[in-house]
Wavefront OBJ file of the C-alpha trace (Angstrom):
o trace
v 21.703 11.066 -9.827
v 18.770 9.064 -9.898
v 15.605 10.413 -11.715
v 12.389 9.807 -9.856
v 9.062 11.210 -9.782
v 6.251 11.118 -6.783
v 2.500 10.363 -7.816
v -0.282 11.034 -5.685
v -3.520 10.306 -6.508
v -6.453 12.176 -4.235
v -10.463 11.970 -3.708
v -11.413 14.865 -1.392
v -8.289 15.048 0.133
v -8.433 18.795 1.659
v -7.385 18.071 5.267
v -4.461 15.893 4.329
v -3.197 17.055 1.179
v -0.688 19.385 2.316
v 0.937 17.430 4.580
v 1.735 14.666 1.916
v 2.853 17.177 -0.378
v 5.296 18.886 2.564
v 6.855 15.643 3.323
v 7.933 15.050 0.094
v 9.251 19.088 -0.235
v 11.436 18.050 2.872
v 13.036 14.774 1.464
v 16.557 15.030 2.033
v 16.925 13.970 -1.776
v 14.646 15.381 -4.096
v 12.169 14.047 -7.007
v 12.816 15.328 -10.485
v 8.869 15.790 -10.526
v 5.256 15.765 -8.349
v 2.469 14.523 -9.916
v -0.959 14.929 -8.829
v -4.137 12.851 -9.887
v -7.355 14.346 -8.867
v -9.708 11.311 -9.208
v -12.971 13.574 -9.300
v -12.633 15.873 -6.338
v -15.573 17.431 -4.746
v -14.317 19.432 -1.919
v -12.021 22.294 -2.116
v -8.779 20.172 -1.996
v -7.990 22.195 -5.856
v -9.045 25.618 -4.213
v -5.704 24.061 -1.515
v -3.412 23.538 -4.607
v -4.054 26.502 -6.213
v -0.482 28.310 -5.005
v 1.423 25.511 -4.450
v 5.431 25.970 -4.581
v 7.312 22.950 -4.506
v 11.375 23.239 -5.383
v 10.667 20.569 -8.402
v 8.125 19.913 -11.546
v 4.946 19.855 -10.681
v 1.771 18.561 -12.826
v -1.846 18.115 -11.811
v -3.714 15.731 -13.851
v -7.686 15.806 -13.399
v -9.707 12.564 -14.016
v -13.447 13.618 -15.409
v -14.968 11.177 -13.072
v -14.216 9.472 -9.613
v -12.854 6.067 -11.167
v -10.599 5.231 -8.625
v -6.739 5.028 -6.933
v -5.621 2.379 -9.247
v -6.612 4.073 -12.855
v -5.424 7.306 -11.097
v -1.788 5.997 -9.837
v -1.199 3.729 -13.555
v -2.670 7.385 -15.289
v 0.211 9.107 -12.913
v 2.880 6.791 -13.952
v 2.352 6.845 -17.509
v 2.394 10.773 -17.215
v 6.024 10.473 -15.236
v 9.060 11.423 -17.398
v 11.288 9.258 -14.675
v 12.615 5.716 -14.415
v 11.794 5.059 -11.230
v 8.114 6.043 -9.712
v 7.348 5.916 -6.237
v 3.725 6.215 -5.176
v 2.179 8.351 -1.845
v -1.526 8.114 -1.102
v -2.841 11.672 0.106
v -3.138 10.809 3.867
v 0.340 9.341 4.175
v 3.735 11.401 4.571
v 7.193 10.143 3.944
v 9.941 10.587 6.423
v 13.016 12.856 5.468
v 15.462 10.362 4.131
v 12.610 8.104 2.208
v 13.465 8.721 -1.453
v 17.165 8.769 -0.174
v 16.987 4.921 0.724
v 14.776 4.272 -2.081
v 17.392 6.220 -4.625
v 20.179 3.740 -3.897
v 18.073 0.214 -4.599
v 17.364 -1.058 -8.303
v 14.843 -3.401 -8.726
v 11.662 -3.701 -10.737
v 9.993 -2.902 -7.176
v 11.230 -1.147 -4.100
v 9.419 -1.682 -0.629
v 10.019 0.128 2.571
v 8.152 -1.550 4.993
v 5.851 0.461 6.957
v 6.200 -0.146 10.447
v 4.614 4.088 11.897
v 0.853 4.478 12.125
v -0.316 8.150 12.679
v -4.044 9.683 14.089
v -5.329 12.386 12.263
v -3.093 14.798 13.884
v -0.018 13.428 13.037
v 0.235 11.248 16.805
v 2.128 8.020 16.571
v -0.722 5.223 17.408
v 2.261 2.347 16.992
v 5.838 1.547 15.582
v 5.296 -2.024 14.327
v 7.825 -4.081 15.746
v 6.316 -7.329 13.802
v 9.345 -9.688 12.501
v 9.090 -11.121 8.660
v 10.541 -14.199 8.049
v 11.016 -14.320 4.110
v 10.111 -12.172 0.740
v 7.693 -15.044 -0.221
v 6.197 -15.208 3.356
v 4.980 -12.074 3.804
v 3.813 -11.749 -0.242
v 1.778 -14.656 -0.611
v 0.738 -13.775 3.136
v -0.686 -10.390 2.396
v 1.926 -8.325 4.457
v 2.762 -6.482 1.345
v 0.702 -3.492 0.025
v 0.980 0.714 0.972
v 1.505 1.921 -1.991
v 2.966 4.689 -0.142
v 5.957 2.096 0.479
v 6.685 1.031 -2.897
v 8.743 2.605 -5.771
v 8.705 0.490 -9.191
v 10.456 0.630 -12.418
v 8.854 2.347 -15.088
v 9.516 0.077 -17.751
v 8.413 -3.196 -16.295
v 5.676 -1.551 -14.414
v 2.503 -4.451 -14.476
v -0.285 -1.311 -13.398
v -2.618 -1.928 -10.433
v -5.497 -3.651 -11.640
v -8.173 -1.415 -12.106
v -10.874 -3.811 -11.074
v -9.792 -3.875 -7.986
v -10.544 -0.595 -5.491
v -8.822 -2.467 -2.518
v -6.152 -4.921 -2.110
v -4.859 -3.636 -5.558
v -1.346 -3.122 -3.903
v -1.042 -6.950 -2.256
v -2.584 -8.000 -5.657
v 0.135 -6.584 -7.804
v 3.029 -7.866 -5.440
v 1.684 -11.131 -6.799
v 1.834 -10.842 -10.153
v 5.617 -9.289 -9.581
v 6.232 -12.595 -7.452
v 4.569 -15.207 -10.114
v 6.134 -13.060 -12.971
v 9.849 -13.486 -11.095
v 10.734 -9.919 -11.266
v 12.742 -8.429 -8.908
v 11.800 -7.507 -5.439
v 13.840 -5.757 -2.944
v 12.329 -4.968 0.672
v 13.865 -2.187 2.668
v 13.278 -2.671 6.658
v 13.958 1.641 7.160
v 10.680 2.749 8.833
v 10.458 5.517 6.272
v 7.036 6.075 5.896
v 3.820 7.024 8.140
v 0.583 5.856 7.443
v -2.051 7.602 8.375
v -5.207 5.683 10.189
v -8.611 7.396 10.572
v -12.162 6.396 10.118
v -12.145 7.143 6.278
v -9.411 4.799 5.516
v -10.928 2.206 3.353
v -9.405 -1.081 5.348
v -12.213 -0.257 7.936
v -14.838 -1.139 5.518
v -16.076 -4.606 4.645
v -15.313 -4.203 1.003
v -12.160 -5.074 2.022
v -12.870 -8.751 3.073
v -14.951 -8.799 -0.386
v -12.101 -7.609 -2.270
v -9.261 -10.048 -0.238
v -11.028 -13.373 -1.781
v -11.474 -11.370 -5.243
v -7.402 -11.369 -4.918
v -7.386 -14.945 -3.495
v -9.189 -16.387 -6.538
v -7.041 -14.637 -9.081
v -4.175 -16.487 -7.280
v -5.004 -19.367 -5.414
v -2.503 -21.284 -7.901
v 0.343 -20.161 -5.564
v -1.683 -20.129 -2.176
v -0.229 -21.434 0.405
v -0.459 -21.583 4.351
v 0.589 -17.920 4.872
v -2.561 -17.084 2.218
v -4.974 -19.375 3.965
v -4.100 -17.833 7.576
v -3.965 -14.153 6.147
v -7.279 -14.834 4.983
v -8.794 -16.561 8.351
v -7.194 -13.311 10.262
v -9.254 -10.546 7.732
v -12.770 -12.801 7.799
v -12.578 -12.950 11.219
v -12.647 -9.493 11.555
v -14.837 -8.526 9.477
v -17.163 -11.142 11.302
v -17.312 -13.346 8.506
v -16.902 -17.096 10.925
v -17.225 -19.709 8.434
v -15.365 -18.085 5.770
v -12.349 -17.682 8.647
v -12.860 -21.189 9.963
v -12.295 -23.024 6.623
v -9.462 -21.075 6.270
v -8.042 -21.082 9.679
v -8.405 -24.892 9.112
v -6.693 -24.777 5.613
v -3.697 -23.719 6.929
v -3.275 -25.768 9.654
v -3.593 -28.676 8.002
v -0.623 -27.616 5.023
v 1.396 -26.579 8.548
v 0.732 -27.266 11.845
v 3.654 -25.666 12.341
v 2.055 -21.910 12.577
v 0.541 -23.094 16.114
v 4.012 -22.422 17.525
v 3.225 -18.763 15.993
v 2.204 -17.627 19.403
v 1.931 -13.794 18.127
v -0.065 -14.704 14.773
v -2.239 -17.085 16.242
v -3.168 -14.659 19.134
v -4.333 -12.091 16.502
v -6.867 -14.694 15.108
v -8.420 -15.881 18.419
v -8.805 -12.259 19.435
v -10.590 -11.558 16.434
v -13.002 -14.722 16.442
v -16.074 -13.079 16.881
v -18.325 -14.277 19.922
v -20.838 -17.224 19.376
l 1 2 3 4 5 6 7 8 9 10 11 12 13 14 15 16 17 18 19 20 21 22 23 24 25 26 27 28 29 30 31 32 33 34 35 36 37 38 39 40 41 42 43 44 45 46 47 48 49 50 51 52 53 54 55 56 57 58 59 60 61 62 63 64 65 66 67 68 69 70 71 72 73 74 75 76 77 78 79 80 81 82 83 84 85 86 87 88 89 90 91 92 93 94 95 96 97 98 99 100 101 102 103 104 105 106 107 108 109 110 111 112 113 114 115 116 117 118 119 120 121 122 123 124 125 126 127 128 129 130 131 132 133 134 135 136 137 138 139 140 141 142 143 144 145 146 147 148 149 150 151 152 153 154 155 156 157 158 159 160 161 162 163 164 165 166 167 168 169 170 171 172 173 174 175 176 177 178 179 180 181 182 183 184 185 186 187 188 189 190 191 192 193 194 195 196 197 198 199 200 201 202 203 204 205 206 207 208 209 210 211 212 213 214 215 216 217 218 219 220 221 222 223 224 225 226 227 228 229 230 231 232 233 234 235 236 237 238 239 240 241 242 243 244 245 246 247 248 249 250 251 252 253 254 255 256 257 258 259 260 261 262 263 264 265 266 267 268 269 270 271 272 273
C-alpha cells in the first residue's frame, strides 16, 4: 500500500478547518499521517484542534511568525515520513475517492484537476466543464496551480518558492516542466475549492505576483503565457499591461482568435474606456 501523508498549512482558519480535516477522515483510502502547519494563527482555530481524532498520525507544527503558505507547506513536507505528499489548503475539501486516484499514479507530481467551486457553505457555484488541450498548454498557460490538487514525490520535491505568497503553485509547475520531471494530470473532479471574499486571487497582489512568475520564466513563454497574462491584467484593470500582452500572443498565433470561449473571457474583462 502506498504511504502518503496530507499537509495543511492554516492562517486563521477557524471556520474552515474542520471541514478540510473531515474530508480527508472520509477518504475512501487513508493517509499514513495529517500534518498541520499553523503559520502564526491568531484566532481560535488551535482552541478547534485541541480534541481532534483522526483514524491516522497526526502532528501539528507551529511556525513562530506568519511567514507564509509556501515556507509552511515545504516545512510540512520535510516533516512527512511518506513518499508521496499531497497538499490541502484549509478552505478546500477533497472528495471521497481523492487519495484513492492519487494512490495509483507515480510521478514526481500528481494533478487532479479541479473542475468544483464551493460558497462558504459548502454550495456548488460551478463544475468547470473547460477542455485542456495539452500538459504544456495549460502549464506554460497558467491553468495549473491548487495546491489542493497536487501530490508530489518526496524525493524530487523542488519546494514552493518562498518569495512568492501567490502564484507559488503555477510557478513550481514550471520549474517541474523546464526541469523535465514527470507530470501526470488526472481529469477526476476530486477536489472542491472553496471561493469566498478572503481567498487571495481576489486581491491585486495577484496580478503583481503573475509577472513576478512571468519574469522568472519568460525563457519558455509562449502564446498560452502571453494570453494568460492579458486575461489576469485585464481583470485586475491593469489595460496596457493586458493590451501588450493580448497583442503578444496574437501575433506568435493568430490562431487563438478561433478560441471563441478564451477570447470571450478577455473581451468581457476589458475594462470600460
Amino acid at each position: 500500500m502506498r504511504c502518503i501523508s496530507v499537509v495543511i498549512p492554516f492562517y486563521n482558519a477557524s471556520n474552515f478547518i474542520l471541514k478540510a480535516i473531515n474530508s480527508v477522515k472520509d477518504q475512501t483510502f487513508l493517509p499514513k499521517e495529517l500534518i498541520l502547519v499553523d503559520d502564526g494563527s491568531t484566532d481560535d482555530t488551535l482552541d478547534i484542534l485541541k480534541n481532534l481524532d483522526v483514524p491516522f498520525d497526526f502532528r501539528l507544527l507551529r511556525n513562530k511568525k506568519n511567514i507564509g503558505r509556501s515556507y509552511s507547506r515545504n516545512r510540512g513536507l520535510k516533516e512527512a515520513k511518506c513518499d508521496f505528499v499531497v497538499f490541502l489548503d484549509a478552505d478546500d475539501m477533497y472528495f471521497k475517492h481523492h487519495l484513492e486516484f492519487l494512490s495509483k499514479e507515480d510521478a514526481d507530481l500528481i494533478y487532479s484537476i479541479p473542475r468544483t467551486f464551493i460558497d462558504e457553505d459548502d454550495n456548488i457555484l460551478r463544475v468547470s466543464k473547460k477542455t485542456y488541450p495539452s500538459l504544456k498548454n495549460m502549464i506554460l498557460g497558467g491553468m495549473v496551480g491548487y495546491p489542493s490538487g497536487m501530490m508530489v514525490r518526496k524525493d524530487s520535491f523542488l519546494s514552493f518558492n518562498e518569495t512568492l505568497h501567490q502564484r507559488e503553485d503555477w510557478e513550481l509547475f514550471l520549474r517541474y516542466y523546464k526541469l523535465n520531471l514527470s507530470i501526470k494530470l488526472l481529469d477526476i473532479n476530486s477536489v472542491s475549492i472553496r471561493e469566498h471574499k478572503k481567498r487571495t486571487s481576489k486581491s491585486k497582489e495577484y496580478f503583481y505576483y503573475t509577472m513576478m512568475v512571468y519574469e522568472l520564466h519568460k525563457d519558455i513563454a509562449n502564446a498560452d503565457t502571453y494570453i494568460s497574462i492579458a486575461e489576469t491584467a485585464f481583470r485586475f484593470k491593469e489595460k496596457s499591461v493586458g493590451f501588450k500582452f493580448l497583442l503578444k500572443a496574437l501575433k506568435q498565433d493568430i490562431t487563438l482568435l478561433k478560441d471563441k470561449r478564451r477570447m470571450w473571457e478577455i473581451i468581457k474583462r476589458i475594462p470600460k474606456l
